[in-house]
C-alpha positions in Angstrom: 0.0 0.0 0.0 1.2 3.5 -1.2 1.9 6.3 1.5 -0.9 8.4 0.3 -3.3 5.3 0.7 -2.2 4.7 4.4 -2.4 8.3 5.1 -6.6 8.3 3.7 -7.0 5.1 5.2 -5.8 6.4 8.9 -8.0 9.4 8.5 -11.0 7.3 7.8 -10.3 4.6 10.7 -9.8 7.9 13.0 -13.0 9.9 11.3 -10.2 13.2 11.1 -11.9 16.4 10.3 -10.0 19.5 8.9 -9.4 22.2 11.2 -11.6 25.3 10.8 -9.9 28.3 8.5 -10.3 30.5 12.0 -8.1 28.1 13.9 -5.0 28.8 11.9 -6.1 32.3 11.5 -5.8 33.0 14.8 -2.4 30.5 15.5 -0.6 32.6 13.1 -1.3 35.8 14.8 -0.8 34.4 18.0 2.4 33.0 16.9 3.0 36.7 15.5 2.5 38.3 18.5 4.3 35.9 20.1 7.7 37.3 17.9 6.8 40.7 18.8 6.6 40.2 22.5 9.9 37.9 22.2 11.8 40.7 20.6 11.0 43.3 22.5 11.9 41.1 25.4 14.9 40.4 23.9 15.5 43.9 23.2 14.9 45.1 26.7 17.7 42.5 27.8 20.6 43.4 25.2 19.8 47.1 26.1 20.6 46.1 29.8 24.0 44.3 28.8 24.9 47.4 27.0 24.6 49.3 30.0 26.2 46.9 32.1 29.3 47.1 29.1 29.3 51.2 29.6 28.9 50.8 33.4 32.1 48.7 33.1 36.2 49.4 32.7 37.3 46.4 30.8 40.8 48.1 30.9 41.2 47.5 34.0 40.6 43.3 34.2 44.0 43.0 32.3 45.7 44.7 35.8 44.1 42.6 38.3 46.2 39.5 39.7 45.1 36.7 39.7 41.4 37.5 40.9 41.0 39.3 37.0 39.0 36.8 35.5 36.8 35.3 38.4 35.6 39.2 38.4 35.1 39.7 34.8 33.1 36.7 35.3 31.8 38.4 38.2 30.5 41.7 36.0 29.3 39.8 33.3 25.1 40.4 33.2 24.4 36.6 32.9 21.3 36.8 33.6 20.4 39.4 30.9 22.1 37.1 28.1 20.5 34.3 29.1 17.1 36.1 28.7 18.2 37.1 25.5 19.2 33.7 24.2 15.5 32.7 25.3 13.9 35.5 23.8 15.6 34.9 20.7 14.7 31.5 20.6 11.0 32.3 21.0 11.2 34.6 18.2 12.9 32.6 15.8 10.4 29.8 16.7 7.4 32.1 16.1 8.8 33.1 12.6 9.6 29.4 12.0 6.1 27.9 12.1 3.8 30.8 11.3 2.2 30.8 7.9 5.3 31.5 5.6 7.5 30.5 7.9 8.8 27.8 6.0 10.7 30.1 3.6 12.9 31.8 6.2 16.7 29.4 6.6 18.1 29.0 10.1 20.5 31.9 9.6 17.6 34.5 8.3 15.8 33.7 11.2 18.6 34.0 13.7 19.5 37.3 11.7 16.4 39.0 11.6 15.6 38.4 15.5 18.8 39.0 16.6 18.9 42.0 14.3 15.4 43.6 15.7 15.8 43.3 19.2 19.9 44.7 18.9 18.0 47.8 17.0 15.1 47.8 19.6 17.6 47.5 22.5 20.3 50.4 21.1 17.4 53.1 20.8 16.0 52.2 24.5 19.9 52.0 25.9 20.3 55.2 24.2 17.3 56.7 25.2 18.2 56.1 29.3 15.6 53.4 29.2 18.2 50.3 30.3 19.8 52.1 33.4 15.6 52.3 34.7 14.5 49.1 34.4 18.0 47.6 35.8 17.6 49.8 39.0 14.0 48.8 39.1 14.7 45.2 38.8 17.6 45.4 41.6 15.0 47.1 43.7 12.2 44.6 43.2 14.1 41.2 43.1 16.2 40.6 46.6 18.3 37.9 45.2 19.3 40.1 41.8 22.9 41.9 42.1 22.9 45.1 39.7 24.9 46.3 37.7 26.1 49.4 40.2 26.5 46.4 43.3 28.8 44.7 40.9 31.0 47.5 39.8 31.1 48.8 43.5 32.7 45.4 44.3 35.8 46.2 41.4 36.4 49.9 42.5 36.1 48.5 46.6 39.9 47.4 46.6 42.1 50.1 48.3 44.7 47.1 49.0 44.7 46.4 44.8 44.8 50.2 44.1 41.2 50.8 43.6 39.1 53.1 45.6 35.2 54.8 45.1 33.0 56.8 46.5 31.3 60.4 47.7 33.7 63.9 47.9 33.0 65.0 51.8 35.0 68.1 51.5 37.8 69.5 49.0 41.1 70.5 49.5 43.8 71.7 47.6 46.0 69.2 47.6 43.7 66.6 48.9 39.9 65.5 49.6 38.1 63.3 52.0 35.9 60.7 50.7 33.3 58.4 51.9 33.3 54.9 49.8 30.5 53.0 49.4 30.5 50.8 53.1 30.8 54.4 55.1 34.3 54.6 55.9 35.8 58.0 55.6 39.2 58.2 53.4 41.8 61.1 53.0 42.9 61.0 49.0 45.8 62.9 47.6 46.0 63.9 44.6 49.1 66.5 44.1 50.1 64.9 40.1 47.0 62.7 40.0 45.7 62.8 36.7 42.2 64.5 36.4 40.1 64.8 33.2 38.1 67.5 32.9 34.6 66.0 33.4 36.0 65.1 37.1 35.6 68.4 38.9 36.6 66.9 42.1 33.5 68.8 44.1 31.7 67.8 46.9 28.7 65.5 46.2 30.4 64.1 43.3 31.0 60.4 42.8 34.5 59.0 41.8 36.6 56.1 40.7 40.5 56.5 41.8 43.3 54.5 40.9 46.4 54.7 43.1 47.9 53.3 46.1 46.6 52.8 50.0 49.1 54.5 52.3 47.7 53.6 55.6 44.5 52.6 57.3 42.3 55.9 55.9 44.9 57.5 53.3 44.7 56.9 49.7 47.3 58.6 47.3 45.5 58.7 44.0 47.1 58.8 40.5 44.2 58.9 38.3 40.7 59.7 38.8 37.5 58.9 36.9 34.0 59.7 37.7 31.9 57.0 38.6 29.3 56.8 35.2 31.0 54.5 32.7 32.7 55.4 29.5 33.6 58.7 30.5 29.9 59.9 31.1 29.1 61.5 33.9 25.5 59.8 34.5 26.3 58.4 37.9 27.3 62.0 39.7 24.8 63.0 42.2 22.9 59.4 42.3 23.7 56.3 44.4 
């Protein structure tokens, strides 16, 4: 017996009726909407790695002892990529078995998703949108560590050369500073090497690389304010 015969013959013996038209009507557009939410998702998620790639010095891994890559592994937003991988998934999946999804390869699929939610995910990034739902997240999930709790732990090393936190009072020569667990700091900075956008005032956040001279003293040879990549969106906020 033929294939096609088996195939009618089954259909008979099981009294199969074709679906209505509405049914697959309505799964395509559900599997539609189902790439849309998928991509925006997935945008939402890359937008957040991008912030936690501004929020980070990657030039500074490469000077860390041995304890360099167990904290790049440390900064890395794993959870944010893994969301994205998921989303992406979904979305290719949607695309795959809607109505014409049969015409789209592998690699258009992966392409076009990947490519909509990077788009998606640069305009909301650039638009300040990543840096509010990360603080909102950290805020409303207890076991989450942001992106800011993670870079605190890098710049909380005054033994490796690495120092942050909140100008108390100015000096000329020198500053005090309160880092981010409340203790109070005295950082000299006579030859220190301060860009512009670091106006070394009180209130302002900062990054410091130099060397611990004592239990409270901090000679600094570079500083850097605290908002990644040169920015200066983390002055003023905690």
């Amino acid at each position: 017996m033929k294939p096609s015969e088996k195939l009618l013959q089954k259909i008979k013996e099981e009294q199969a009726e074709p679906a209505p038209r509405w049914y697959f009507a309505v799964k395509n557009k559900l599997l539609w909407a189902a790439f849309g939410l998928a991509a925006v998702l997935g945008a939402l998620a890359f937008s957040v790695i991008l912030f936690a790639i501004q929020q980070t010095d990657f030039d500074l891994i490469s000077h860390l002892s041995h304890s360099g890559l167990e904290l790049f592994l440390g900064l890395l937003p794993f959870f944010w990529i893994i969301l994205l991988v998921v989303f992406l998934f979904i979305s290719m999946y949607s695309i795959q078995y809607s109505r014409r999804g049969y015409k789209f390869t592998l690699a258009r699929l992966v392409g076009y998703s990947a490519a909509l939610s990077i788009l998606l995910g640069t305009l909301f990034f650039i638009g300040g949108g990543a840096q509010r739902l990360e603080q909102s997240f950290a805020l409303n999930v207890s076991i989450y560590e942001s992106v800011q709790e993670k870079k605190v732990k890098l710049w909380s090393m005054p033994e490796a050369g690495y120092l942050s936190g909140e100008i108390t009072e100015t000096g000329q020569e020198a500053f005090q500073l309160k880092d981010f667990q409340g203790k109070e700091w005295t950082v000299r900075y006579r030859g220190a090497f301060i860009p512009p956008v670091v106006l070394l005032e009180r209130g302002e956040k900062v990054k410091l690389i130099g060397e611990m001279q004592g239990e409270d003293v901090f000679v600094a040879a570079e500083a850097r304010p605290w908002g990644g990549m040169g920015n200066r969106m983390g002055r003023g906020k905690k």
